[in-house]
N, C-alpha and C positions, 0 to 999 in steps of 0.2 A: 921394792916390788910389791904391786898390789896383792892382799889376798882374796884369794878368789872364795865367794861367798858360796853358801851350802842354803838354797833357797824353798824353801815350802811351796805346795802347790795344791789348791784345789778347785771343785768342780764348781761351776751351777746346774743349778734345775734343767738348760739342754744339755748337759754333759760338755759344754765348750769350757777346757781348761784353762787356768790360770795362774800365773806364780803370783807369790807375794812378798811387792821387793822390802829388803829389809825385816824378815821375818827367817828365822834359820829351819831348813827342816828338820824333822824328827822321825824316830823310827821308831817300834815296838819289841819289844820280845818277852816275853809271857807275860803278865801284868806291867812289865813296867817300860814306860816312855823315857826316852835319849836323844840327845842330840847329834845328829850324824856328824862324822866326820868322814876327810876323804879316802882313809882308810880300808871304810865300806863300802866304796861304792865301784860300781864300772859303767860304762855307757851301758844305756838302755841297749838289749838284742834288740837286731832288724826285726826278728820274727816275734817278739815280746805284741803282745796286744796290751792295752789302757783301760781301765774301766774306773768307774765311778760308785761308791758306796752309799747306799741312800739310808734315810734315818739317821745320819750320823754325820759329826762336823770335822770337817781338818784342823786337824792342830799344827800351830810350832813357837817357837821360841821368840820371845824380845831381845835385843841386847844385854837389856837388864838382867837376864835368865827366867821372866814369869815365861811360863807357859800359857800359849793363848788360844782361844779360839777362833778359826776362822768364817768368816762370812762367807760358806760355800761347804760340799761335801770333800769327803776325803777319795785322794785317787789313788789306785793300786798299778803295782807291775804285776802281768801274767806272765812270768818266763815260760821258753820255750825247755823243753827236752836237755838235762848237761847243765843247765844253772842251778844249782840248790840258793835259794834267800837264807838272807843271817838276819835279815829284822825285817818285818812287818809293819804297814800303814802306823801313823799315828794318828789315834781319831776322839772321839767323845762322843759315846751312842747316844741317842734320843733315849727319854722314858720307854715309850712303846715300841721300839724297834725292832723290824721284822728278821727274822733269822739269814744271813744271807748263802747266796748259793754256794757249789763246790769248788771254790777253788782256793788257786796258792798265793793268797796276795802276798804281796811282796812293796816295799816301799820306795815309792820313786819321788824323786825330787830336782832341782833344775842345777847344774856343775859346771866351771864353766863354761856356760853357754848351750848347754847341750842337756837332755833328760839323762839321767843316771839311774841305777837302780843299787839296793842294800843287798847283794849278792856276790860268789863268789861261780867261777867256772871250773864241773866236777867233772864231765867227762865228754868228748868228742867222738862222735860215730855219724857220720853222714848220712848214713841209710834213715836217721830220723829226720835229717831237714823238710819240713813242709812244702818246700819245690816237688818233692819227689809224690806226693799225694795230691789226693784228688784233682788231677791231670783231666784236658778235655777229652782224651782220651778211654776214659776208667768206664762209662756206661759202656763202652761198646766190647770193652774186656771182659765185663760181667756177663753182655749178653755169650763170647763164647765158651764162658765156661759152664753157664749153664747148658751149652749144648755138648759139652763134650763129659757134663756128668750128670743127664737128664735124670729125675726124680730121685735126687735127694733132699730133701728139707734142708739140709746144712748150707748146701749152695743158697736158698733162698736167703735163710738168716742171714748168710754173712754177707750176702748183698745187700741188705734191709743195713746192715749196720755200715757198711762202706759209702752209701750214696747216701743214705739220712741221718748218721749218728758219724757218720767218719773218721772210724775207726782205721786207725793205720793196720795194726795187724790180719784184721779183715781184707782189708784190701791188698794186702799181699798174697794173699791166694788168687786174684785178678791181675795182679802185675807179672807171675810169676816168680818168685824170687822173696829171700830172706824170711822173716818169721811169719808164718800164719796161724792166727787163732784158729783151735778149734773147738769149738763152746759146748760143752756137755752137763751140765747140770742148773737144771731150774729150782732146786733147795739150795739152803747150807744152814751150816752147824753154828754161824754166830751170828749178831745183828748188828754189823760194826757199825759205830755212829757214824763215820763217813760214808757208807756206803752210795756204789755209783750207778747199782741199778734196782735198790729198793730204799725206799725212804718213809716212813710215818705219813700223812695225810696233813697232818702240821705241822713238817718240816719244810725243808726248801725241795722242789724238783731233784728228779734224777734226772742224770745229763742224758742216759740211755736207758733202754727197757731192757730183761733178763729174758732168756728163752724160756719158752714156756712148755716145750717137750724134749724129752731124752733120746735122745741117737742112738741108734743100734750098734754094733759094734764092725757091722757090715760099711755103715754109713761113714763112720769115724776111720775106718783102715782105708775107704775110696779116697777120701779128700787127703789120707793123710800121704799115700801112696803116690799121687799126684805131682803133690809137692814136693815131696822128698827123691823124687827122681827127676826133676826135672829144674829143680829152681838154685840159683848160685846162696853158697852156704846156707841152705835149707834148715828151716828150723819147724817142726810144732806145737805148741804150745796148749794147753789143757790149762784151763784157767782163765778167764776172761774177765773183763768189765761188763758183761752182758749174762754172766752167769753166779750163779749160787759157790759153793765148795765142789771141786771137782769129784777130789776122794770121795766124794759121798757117790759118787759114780763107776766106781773101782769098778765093780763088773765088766762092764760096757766097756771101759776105757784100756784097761789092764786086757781083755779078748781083743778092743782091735789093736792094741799095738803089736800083740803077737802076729794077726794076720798081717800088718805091716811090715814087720820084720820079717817074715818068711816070705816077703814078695821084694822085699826092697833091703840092704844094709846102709843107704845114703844115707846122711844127713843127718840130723841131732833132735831129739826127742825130750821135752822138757814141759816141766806142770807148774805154774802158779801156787799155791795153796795158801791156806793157814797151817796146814799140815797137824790140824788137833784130831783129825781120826787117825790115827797109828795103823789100827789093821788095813783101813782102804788104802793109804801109801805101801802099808808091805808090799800087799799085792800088785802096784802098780810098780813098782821099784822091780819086785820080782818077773816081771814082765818083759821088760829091756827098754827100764827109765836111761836117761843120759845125765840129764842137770834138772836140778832141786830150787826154785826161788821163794823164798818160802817169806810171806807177808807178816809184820811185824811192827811193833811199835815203842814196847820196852821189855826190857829184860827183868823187868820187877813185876811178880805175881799179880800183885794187886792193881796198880798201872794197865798192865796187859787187860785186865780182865775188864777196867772199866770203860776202854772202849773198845774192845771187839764183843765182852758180849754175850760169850760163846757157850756153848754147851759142854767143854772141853775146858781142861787147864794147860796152862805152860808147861807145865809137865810131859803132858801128852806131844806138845809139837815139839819141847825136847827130845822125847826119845822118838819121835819121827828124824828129825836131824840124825841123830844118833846111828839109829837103821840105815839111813841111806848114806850118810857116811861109810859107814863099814861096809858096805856095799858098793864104794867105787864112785857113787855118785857125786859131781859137782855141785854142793849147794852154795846158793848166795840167798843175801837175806836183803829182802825190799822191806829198809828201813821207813817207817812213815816220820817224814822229819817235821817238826814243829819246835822254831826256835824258842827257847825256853824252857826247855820241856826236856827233849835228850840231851839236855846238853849239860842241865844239872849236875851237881855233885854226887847225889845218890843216883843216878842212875848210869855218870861214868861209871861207876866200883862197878854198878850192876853188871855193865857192858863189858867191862874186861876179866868180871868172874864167866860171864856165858859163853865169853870168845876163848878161853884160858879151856874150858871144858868141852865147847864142839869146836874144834877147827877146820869153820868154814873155812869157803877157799876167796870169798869174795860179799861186799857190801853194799849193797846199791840202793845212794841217798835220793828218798824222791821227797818232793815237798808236797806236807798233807794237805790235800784241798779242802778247807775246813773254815765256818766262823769261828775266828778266834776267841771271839768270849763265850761262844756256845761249850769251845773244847774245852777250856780252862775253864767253866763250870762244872763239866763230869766226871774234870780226874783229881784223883787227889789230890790233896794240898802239897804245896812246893815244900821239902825240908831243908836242904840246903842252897846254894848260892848258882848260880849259872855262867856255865866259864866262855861262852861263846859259841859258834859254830865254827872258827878258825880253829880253836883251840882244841872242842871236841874233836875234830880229826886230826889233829895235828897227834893226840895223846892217844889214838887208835893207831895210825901208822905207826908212831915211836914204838910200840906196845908188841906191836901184830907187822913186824914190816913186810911179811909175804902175804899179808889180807890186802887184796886189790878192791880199792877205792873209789867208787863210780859211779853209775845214773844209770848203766844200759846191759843187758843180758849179752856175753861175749859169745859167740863161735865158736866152740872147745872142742868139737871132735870133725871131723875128716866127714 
């Protein structure tokens, strides 16, 4: 029986793709290049988009095993929502290559017959399929909500980010139904290197822009009120892609959710954070928080620090878990995944002394949109060996078998 080859592929200058027969592909994970097997791979998602790396050459293999370079750039898989990547493009930057923008590349390559990518499938929820957005429908949705909640700036914003940034949770305040963002704070407390809606001036673009004024707490209980009476498993959400730290908002946000609650008991109420200011989650928690997602990247002090950033220590959004734990609250932790990286040896121990000490109730893997040599320049150096992305979850569930494993914020209350 033939074996079926594992082929390399990259772009030219118009982005018209190519394989390369007789050349093997390869993938990345933290500094270091591999030869794929089929192992890693699945068919490319329907919904998965292609793009092309510029400054930079595709690489792969000879039969001999040199590693070569290709005549053409390197091409990435963008997964959709539920795929976490286990290995990244393999490339060779130019000298002066420009920083690239935010996303999750992911390594794609040709199997037989068919595009594949280096990823594995971590959780299914339909309410995220891209059918379900930006529908020909949605401007006309926007236009009734603005009439049925005349002079709020929130309505504006989140229609600014639905029809030109489109944003899914935005637009579910227009579809009626499941999570709606509600964006409240134009600061925050760190200056995460990936950040998605403020970046350096010589960095890459932000994908979105951040609000640029604070909601009152009148404005934040209307929209929140709205929703939560009205829409199927009603969710909202404090915390956005369009905003700074929320908690730095506690005021505002902690008074309307009490006018929310005393107008409405539906639906499920839940914040985003870093969760490094302690007092603004008390208060927000003492207010009638539901669930906790609390943004993250490793479980090692100094790891943590070097890319969020922050004004805050690990410490501090430790004992915010802590609080809101003992307090009834649901948290989960939006893992920022970057193969090579969590998945180390120092940083499993890390991971299963922090799991061993807050018992979350849930994990959710998302892939850091990030250049990769940019990242792997700001954090620390690597100490020990890297066991994979199979493996790293594989030794969390063995570990933690009631920590629910996943990509997407659950539904947990009535």
């Amino acid at each position: 029986m033939a074996k079926h080859k594992i082929t390399a592929l990259y772009a030219d200058e118009n982005g018209e793709i190519f394989d390369a027969p007789g050349i093997g592909g390869m993938g990345r994970i933290g500094n270091d290049l591999r030869l794929l097997t089929p192992e890693d791979l699945i068919p490319l998602p329907d919904t998965a988009d292609l793009m092309f790396l510029p400054d930079r050459q595709a690489v792969g293999m000879t039969k001999d095993g040199e590693v070569l370079s290709l005549v053409g750039q390197p091409v990435s898989a963008i997964l959709p929502a539920g795929y976490t990547r286990t290995l990244m493009p393999a490339f060779h930057s130019d000298e002066d290559a420009s920083q690239l923008p935010l996303y999750g590349y992911t390594a794609v390559v040709v199997y037989k017959d068919q595009l594949h990518a280096a990823a594995i499938y971590t959780d299914e929820n339909h309410k995220w399929d891209p059918e379900h957005y930006n529908t020909k429908n949605l401007k006309k949705l926007v236009k009734q909500v603005k009439k049925d909640l005349p002079n709020n700036p929130l309505v504006d914003h989140l229609a600014n980010c639905s029809l030109e940034w489109h944003c899914c949770t935005a637009e579910n305040i227009f579809y009626r139904r499941w999570e709606c963002g509600i964006p409240t704070s134009p600061v925050c407390n760190a200056n995460c290197f990936g950040c998605i809606s403020l970046q350096p001036a010589e960095c890459c673009p932000s994908p979105q822009s951040r609000i640029k004024f604070r909601p009152t707490p009148e404005q934040i209980a209307e929209i929140g009120v709205y929703h939560l009476e009205t829409a199927p498993e009603a969710i909202i959400s404090f915390g956005q892609g369009c905003e700074g730290e929320p908690s730095l908002a506690a005021d505002n946000i902690s008074a309307g959710i009490r006018i929310i609650r005393e107008k409405t008991k539906k639906g499920q109420i839940n914040i985003n954070t870093n969760a490094g200011y302690t007092e603004g989650i008390k208060k927000i928690v003492d207010a009638g928080l539901d669930t906790m997602r609390v943004s993250i990247i490793s479980a090692i002090p100094e790891s943590y620090k070097a890319y969020y950033r922050g004004s805050y220590e690990l410490e501090n959004v430790k004992e915010s878990i802590s609080y809101a734990l003992e307090h009834g609250i649901y948290v989960s932790l939006n893992m920022l995944y970057f193969p090579g990286f969590n998945d180390r040896v120092e940083e499993v121990k890390a991971w299963k002394e922090f799991l061993h000490e807050l018992p979350i109730q849930m994990i959710q893997v998302r892939n850091l949109n990030i250049d990769p040599d940019a990242f792997i320049k700001i954090m620390p150096a690597q100490q020990g060996e890297y066991i994979g992305t199979r493996n790293f979850l594989a030794k969390l569930h063995k570990e933690f078998p009631k920590l629910v494993i996943g990509s997407f914020s659950h539904f947990t209350v009535e």
